[in-house]
C-alpha positions in Angstrom: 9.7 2.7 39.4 12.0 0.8 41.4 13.8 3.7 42.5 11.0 5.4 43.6 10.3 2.4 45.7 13.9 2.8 47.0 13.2 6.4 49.2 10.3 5.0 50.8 11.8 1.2 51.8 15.1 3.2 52.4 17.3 0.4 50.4 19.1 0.7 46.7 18.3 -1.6 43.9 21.1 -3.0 41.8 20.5 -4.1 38.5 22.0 -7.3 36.6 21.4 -9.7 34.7 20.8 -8.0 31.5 23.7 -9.9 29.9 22.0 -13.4 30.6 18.8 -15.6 29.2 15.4 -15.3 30.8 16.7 -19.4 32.2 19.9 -17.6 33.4 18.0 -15.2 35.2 15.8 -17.6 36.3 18.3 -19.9 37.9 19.6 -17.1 39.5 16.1 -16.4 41.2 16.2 -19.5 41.7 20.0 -19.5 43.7 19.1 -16.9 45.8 21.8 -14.5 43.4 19.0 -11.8 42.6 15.3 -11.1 44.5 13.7 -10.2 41.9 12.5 -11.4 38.7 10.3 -8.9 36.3 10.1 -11.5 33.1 8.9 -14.2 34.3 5.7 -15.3 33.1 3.7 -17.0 35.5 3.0 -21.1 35.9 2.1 -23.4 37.3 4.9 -25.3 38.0 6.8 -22.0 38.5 4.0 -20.9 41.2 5.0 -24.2 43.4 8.5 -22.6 43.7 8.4 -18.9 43.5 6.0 -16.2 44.8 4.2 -14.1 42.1 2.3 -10.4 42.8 -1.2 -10.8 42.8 -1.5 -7.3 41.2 -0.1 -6.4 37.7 2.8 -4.3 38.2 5.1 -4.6 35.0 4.0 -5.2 31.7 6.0 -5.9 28.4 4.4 -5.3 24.7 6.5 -4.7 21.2 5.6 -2.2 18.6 6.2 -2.6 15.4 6.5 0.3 13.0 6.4 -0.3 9.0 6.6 2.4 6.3 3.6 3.1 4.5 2.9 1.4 1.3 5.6 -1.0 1.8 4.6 -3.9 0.4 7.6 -6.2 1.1 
């Protein structure tokens, strides 16, 4: 998606952090080292510091998959 966003703002996206915690990430929101911070869940003590979309844009859910009849 964010590449797509890319040709119409006419900037490049690089992405990093994917080695680091969600507070590593966080503090480097926070730092002023990335813009952008998908995971983040929003608060309210982390509304008081950081701007959150008012619209939905990124969602995150797990899927679990189990054989059938296992029992274990």
């Amino acid at each position: 998606m964010m590449q797509d966003v890319s040709k119409y703002l006419q900037c490049t996206f690089s992405y990093v952090g994917y080695d680091k915690t969600a507070k590593e990430c966080e503090e480097m929101l926070r730092s002023g080292d990335i813009d952008i911070y998908t995971a983040a869940r929003k608060t309210e003590e982390r509304e008081t510091e950081f701007a959150f979309s008012k619209h939905p844009a990124i969602t995150a859910t797990t899927c679990m998959n189990v054989k059938v009849g296992n029992t274990m």
